[in-house]
N, C-alpha and C positions, 0 to 999 in steps of 0.2 A: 180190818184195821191194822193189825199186825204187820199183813203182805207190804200193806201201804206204804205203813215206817220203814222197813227193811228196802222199800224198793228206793226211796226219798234216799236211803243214807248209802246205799251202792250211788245213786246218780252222783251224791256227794262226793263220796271217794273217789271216784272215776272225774270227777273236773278236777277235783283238787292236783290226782296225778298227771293227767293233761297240762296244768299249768305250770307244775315241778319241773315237767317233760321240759315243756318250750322255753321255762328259766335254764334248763342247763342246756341247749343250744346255741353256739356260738352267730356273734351278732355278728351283721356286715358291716365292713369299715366304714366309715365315711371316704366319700371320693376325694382323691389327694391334690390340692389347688397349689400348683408352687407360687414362690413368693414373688410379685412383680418386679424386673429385671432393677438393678442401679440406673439412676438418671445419667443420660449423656453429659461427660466433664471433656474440658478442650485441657484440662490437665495434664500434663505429661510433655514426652519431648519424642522427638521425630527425624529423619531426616529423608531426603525425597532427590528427583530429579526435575528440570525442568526445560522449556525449547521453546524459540519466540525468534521474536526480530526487536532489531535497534538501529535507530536512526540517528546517525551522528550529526552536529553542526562545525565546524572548525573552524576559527577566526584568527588569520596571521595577521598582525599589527607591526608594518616595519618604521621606518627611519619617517620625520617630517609627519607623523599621524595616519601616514598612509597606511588602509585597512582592505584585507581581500579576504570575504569570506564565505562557505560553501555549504549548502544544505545538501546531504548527499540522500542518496535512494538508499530503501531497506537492505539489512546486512543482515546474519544469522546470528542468533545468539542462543549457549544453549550451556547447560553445566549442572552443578548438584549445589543442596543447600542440610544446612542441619541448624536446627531451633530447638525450643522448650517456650510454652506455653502456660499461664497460671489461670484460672477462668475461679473467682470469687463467689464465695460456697452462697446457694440461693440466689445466684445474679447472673446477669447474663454478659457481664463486664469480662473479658480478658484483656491481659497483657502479657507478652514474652520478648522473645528477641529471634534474632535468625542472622545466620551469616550463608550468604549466596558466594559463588564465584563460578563466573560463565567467561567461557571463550568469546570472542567474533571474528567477523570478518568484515569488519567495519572500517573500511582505506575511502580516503576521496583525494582529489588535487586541486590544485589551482595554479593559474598563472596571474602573476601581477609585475607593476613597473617602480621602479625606483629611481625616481629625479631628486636631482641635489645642485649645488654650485659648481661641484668639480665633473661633473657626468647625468650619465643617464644608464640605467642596465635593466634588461630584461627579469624575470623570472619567475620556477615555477619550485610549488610545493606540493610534496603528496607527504598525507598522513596519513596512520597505519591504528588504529584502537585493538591490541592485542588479546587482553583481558583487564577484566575489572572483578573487582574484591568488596562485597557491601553485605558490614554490619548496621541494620537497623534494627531499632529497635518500636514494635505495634502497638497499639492501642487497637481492642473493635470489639462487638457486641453481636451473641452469639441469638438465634433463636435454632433451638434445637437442635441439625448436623447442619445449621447454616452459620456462616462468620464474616460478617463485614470488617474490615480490619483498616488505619491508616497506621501508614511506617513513617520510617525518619531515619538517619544514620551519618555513616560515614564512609565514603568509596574510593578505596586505593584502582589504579589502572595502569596499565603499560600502555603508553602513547609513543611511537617513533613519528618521525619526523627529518625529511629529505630536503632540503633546500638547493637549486641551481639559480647563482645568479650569472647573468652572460652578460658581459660588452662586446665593444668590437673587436676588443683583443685578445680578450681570454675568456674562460669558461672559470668558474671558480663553484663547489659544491661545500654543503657543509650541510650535517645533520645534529640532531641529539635524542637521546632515547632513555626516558630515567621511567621510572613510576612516582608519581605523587596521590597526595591526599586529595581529596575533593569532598563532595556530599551527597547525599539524596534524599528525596520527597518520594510517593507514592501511595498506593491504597489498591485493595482488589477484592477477592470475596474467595470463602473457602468452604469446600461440601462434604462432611462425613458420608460414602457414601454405604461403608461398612467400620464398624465398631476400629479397627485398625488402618483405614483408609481415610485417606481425604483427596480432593484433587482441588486444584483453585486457578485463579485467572489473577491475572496484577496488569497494572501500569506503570512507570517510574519513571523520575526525570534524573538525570544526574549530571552535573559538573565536574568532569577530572580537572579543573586545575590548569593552569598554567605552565610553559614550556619557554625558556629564554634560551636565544643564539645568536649569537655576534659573527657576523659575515665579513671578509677583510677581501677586498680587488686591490689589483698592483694601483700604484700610484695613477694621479691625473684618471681618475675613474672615479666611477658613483660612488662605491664604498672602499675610498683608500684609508679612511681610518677606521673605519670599523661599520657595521649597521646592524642596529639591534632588531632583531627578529624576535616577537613574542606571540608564541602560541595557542589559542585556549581552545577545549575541547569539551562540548555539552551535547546529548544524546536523549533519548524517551524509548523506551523498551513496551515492549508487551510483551506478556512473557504467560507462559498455562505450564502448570506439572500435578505431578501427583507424592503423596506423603504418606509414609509409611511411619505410625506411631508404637516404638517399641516398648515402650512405658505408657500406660495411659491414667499413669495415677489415682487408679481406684485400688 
């Protein structure tokens, strides 16, 4: 009986040590889950480059209502842009702005006639779309690194403009070359396609504005007192770039 108790309180001591043992054994961590990333924001500002085509229309309006006007074939258009962006916390609403300015190579001509009381004269014009300058400003609604977007603004351009009008006696030239105001409309879609990247696709319409010149032929000719030449010049771009966001407002 004795053996018994003595054998009962060894096994005791020996589990109890056992269990001291594996309490002071250091435990394994828990496996380490980082935190899930910040939700995509179209937050922040950017600026990028971009390359397309544009297709101008020209419309000379001379003396008596007479109108000669030219839809010309695709020209190059291509240039840099710089924007900022706001996208409404929990919503997929943004709004920003952006200012573009692109070169082209967008020239067309035409020839037209001028009949009056005192004559009759030939002529031609060739117009020249140098560059254009367009602050607009977006509306568009994001789903995740995607953004459908519509703009709006306002487009300064350089327009020249070459006038020959001929009779039978003389040749007479006259141009003018200023930049005006105009407008624009559009819309396009744009693709995160890395955390600091985007690239996008657009369309646009734009109006530069109007262009006045007064034309003067010697006497007893079409235009001996004057003939008013008026200009206008509207175009539709497509346009693709990419956007480099150095700020992403997180």
């Amino acid at each position: 009986m004795r053996k018994s108790s003595l054998a009962l309180l060894a096994a005791a001591i020996g589990l109890a040590t056992s269990q001291a043992s594996a309490a002071d054994l250091p435990r394994k961590a828990p496996a380490y889950i980082p935190p899930p990333p910040p939700p995509l924001t179209w937050t922040g500002c950017y600026l990028g480059v971009n390359v397309g085509g544009l297709r101008g229309r020209f419309e000379l309006e001379g003396p008596l209502g007479g109108t000669a006007s030219r839809t010309g074939d695709w020209g190059f258009a291509g240039g840099a842009q710089f924007g900022c962006d706001y996208q409404f916390a929990g919503s997929g609403f943004v709004i920003g702005f952006r200012n573009m300015f692109d070169g082209t190579t967008n020239n067309r001509s035409r020839d037209f006639t001028v009949t009056t009381a005192t004559g009759t004269a030939t002529g031609h014009a060739e117009f020249h779309n140098r560059w254009f300058d367009a602050l607009t400003g977006r509306v568009g609604y994001s789903w995740g690194p995607g953004l459908a977007y519509f703009q709006g603004g306002a487009v300064w351009s350089r327009v020249e403009a070459d006038l020959t009008v001929a009779t039978p006696a003389t040749v007479v030239v006259g141009s003018f070359s200023d930049t005006k105001t105009g407008w624009t409309i559009g819309g396009g879609f744009e693709y995160r396609f890395a955390p600091n990247w985007s690239a996008f696709i657009e369309g646009n319409y734009y109006d530069f504005g109007s262009r006045d010149r007064v034309v003067v032929t010697p006497a007893a000719t079409a235009c001996a007192a004057g003939c008013l030449f008026s200009g206008n010049t509207t175009a539709v771009s497509v346009l693709a770039g990419v956007n480099y966001r150095f700020w992403t407002g997180m």
